[in-house]
KEKE-3310 file (N, C-alpha, C; in steps of 0.2 Angstrom, whole numbers, plus 5000, padded with zeros to 4 digits):
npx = (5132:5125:5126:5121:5114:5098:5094:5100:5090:5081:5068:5067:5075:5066:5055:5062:5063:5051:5046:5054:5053:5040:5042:5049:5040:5028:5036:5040:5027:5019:5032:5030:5016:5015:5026:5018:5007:5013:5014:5005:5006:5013:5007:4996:4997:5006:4996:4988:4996:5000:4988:4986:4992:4983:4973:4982:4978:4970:4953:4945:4954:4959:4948:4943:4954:4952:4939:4943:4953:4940:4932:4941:4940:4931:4932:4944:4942:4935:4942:4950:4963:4977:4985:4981:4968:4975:4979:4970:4961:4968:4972:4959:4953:4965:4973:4960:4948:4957:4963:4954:4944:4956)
npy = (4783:4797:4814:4825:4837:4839:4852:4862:4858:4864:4868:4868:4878:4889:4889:4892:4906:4911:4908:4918:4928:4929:4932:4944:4951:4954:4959:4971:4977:4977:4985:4996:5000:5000:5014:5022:5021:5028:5041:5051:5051:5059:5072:5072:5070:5080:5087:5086:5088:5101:5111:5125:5122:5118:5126:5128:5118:5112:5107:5104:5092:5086:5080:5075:5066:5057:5053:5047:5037:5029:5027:5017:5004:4996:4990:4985:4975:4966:4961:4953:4958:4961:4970:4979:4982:4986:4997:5005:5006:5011:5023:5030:5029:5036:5045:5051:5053:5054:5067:5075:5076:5082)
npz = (4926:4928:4920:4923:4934:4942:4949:4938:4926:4914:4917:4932:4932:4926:4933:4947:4944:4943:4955:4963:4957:4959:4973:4973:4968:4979:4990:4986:4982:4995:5001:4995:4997:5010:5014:5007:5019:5027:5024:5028:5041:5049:5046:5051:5066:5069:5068:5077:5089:5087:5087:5079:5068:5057:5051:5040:5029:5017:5015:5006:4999:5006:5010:4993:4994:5003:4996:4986:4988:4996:4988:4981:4989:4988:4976:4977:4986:4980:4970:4980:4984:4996:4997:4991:4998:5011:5009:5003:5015:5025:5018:5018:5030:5038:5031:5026:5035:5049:5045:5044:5054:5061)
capx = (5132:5122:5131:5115:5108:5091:5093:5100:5088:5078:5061:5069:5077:5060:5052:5065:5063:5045:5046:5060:5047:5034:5043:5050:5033:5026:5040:5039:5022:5022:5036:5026:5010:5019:5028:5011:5002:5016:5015:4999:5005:5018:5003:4991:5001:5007:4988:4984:4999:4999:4980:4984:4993:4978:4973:4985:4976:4963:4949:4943:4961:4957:4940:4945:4959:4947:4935:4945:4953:4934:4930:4942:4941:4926:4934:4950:4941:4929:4950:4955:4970:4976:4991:4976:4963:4977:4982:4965:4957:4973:4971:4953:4956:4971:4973:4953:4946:4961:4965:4948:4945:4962)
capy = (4789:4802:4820:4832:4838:4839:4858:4864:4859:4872:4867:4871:4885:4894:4887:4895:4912:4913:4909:4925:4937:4931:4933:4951:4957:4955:4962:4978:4978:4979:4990:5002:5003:5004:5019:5025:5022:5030:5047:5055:5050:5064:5075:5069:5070:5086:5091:5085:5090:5108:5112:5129:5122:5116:5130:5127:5112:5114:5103:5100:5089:5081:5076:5072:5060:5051:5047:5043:5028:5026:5024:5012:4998:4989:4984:4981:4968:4961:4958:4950:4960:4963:4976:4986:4982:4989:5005:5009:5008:5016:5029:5031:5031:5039:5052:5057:5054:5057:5072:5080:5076:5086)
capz = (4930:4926:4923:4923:4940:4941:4950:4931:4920:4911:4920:4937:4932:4925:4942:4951:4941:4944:4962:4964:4953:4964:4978:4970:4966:4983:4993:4982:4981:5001:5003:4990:5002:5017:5011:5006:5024:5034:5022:5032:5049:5052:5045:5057:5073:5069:5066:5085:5095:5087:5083:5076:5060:5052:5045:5031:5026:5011:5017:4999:4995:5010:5007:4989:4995:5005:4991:4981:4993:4999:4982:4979:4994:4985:4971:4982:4991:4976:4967:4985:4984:5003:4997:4989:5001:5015:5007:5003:5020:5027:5015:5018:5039:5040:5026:5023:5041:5054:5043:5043:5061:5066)
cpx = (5129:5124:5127:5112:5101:5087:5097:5096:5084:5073:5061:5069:5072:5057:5057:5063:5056:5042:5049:5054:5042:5035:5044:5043:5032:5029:5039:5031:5019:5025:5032:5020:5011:5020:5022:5009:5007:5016:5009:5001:5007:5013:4997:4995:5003:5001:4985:4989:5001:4994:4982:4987:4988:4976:4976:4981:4971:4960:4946:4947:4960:4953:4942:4950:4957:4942:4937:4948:4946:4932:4934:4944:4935:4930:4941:4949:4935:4937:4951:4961:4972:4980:4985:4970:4966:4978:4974:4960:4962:4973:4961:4949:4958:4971:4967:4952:4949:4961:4959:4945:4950:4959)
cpy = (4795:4812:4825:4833:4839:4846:4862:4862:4864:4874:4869:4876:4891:4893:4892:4903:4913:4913:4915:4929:4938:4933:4942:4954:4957:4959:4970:4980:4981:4984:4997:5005:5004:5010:5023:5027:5027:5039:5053:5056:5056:5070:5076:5069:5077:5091:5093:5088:5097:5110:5118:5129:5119:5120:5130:5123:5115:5107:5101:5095:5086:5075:5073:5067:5055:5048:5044:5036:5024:5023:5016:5004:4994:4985:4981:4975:4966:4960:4953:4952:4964:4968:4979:4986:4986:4995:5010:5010:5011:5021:5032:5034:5037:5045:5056:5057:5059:5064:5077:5082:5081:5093)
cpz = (4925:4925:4924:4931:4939:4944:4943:4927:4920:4916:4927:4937:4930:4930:4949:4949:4943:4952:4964:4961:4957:4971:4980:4971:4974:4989:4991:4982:4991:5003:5000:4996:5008:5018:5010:5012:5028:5031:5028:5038:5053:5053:5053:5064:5073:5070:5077:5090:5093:5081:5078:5067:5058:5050:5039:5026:5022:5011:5010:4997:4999:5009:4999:4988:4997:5004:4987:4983:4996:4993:4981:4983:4992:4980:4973:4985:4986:4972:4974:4985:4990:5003:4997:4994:5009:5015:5007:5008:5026:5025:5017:5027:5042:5037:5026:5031:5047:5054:5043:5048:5064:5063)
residu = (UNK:UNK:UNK:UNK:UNK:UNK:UNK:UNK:UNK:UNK:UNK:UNK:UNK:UNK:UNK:UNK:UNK:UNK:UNK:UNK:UNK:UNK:UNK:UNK:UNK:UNK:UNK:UNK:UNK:UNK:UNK:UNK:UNK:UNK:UNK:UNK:UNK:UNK:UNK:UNK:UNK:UNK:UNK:UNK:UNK:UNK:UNK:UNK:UNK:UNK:UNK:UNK:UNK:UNK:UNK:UNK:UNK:UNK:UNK:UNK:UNK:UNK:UNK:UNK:UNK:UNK:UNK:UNK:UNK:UNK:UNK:UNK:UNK:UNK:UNK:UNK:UNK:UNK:UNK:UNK:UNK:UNK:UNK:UNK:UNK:UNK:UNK:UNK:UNK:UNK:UNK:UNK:UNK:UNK:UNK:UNK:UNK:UNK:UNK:UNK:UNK:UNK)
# end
């Protein structure tokens, strides 16, 4: 009789832990750029169904929000990285475009 499980040894239990972190990072990592894509929206829907608030808007801030996620959707898809490849062309759409169109 054997009294060791084979779901208690060490090897498992580091297998288990790097499953959960990777499951951890990704969850978070997600949640994170989610959070991110939804920031503009309220922005932009506001822009459209009452034109005359954009005047507040300083279109340089704009435009420099939209290079800087335009800038960075190459190297987001030369990594293969879909979180950063999603925020960046949401931010690039949504935040620089939609925003500078309204």
């Amino acid at each position: 009789y054997n009294n060791t499980s084979k779901t208690n040894r060490p090897e498992n239990l580091a297998e288990k832990k790097r499953i959960w972190e990777s499951r951890w990072e990704a969850i978070s990592s997600w949640s994170a750029t989610l959070l991110f894509m939804m920031m503009p929206v309220a922005q932009v829907a506001k822009s459209f169904a009452q034109p005359w608030t954009v005047e507040g808007i300083a279109i340089p801030t704009v435009f420099l929000g939209w290079l800087g996620n335009a800038l960075m959707l190459p190297r987001a898809m030369a990594t293969k990285d879909l979180v950063w490849v999603a925020g960046s062309a949401w931010g690039a759409t949504v935040f620089g475009w939609c925003q500078g169109v309204a």
